[in-house]
C-alpha positions as CSV (number, residue, x, y, z in Angstrom):
1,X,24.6,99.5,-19.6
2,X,25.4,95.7,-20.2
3,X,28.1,97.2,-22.9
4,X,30.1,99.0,-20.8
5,X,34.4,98.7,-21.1
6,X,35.9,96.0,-18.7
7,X,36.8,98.0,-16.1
8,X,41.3,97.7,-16.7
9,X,44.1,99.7,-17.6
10,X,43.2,100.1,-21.7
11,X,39.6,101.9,-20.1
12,X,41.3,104.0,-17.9
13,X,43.8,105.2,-20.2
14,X,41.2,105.6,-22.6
15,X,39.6,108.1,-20.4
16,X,42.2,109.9,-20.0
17,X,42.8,110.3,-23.5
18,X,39.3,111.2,-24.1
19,X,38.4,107.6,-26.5
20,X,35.7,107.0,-24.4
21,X,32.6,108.7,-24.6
22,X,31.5,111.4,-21.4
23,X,28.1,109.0,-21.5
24,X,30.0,105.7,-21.3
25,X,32.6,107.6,-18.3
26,X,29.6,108.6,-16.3
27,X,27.8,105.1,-16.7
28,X,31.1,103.1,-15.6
29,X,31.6,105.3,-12.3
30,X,27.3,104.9,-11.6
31,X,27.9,101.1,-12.2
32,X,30.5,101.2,-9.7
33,X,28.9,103.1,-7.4
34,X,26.3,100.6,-7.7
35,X,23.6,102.6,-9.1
36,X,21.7,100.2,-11.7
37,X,19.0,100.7,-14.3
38,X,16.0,99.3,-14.5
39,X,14.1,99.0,-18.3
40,X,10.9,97.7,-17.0
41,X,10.1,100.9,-14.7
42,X,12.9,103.2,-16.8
43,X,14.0,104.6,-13.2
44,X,17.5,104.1,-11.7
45,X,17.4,101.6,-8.6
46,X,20.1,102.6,-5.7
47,X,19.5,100.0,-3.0
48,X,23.1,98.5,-3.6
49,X,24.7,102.5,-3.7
50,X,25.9,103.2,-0.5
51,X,24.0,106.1,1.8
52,X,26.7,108.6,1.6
53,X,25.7,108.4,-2.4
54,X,22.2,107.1,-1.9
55,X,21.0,110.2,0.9
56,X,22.7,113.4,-1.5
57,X,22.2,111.4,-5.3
58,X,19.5,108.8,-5.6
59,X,20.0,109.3,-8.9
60,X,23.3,109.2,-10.5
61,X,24.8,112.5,-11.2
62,X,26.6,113.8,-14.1
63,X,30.5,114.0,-12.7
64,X,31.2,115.4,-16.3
65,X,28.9,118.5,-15.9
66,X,28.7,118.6,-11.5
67,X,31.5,120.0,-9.8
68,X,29.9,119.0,-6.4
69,X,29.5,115.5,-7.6
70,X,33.2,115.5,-8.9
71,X,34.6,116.6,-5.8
72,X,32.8,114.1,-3.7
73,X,34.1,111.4,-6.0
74,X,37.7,113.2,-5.5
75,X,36.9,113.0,-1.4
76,X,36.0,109.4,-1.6
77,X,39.2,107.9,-3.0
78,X,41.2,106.7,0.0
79,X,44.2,108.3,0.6
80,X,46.4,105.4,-0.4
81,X,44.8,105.4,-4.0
82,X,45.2,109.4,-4.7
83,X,48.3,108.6,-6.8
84,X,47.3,105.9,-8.6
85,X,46.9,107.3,-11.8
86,X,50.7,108.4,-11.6
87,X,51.7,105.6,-9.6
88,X,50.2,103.1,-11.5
89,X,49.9,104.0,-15.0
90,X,52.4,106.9,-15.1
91,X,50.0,109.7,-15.9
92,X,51.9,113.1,-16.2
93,X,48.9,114.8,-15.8
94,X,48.0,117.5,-18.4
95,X,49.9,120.5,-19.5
96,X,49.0,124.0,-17.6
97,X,47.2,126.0,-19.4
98,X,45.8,123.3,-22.1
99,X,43.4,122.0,-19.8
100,X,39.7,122.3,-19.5
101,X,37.5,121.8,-16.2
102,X,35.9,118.8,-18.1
103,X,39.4,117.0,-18.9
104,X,39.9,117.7,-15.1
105,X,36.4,115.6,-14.4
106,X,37.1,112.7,-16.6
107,X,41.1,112.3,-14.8
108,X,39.2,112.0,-11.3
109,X,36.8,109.4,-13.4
110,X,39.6,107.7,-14.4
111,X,41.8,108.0,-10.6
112,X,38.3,106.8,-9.2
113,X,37.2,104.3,-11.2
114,X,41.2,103.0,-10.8
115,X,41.0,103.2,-6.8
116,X,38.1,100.8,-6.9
117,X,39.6,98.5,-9.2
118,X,42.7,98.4,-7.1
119,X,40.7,98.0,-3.5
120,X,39.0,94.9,-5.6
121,X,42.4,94.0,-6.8
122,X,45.0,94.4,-4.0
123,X,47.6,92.0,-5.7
124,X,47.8,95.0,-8.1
């Protein structure tokens, strides 16, 4: 996971317009969460994840495929950060009706994965 995207507005965008790979989505919002692999015993570590992730997923979950998962991840953006996407990088959103659940799942990725780069980055 050392090649993972910097973590900035091309990456998000590039989410949201579906030029980055579900694995590579899913690995940035585990790294974030602080879930990290380990090669030498090929099991995920979770002792910097915090227990509200740790206690339900002590393994990272697939936010592309889980609607639980996803919805947590929706629930843990503070309030303050639920626009961001719009506010921010003037998302529109995606047309009614040409929408799939999984284009839904990468957008709260991307608002996510946005929120924590912005509570890291207040200035922004």
């Amino acid at each position: 996971m050392s090649n993972l995207p910097p973590l900035n507005p091309d990456t998000i965008w590039g989410i949201l317009k579906d030029q980055i790979d579900d694995t590579t989505v899913n690995q940035l919002v585990w790294y974030y969460l602080g879930y990290r692999y380990n090669s030498t015993t090929d099991k995920w570590e979770n002792n910097e994840v915090l227990p509200e992730w740790r206690d339900e997923y002590p393994e990272p979950p697939n936010f592309l495929a889980s609607r639980p998962a996803t919805m947590k991840l929706t629930r843990s953006i503070p309030t303050e950060y639920k626009q961001s996407l719009k506010e921010k990088l003037g998302f529109k959103g995606y047309k009614i009706g040409e929408f799939t659940p999984r284009e839904t799942r990468r957008a709260t990725a991307a608002n996510w994965l946005l929120s924590y780069w912005r509570q890291q980055n207040p200035e922004l």
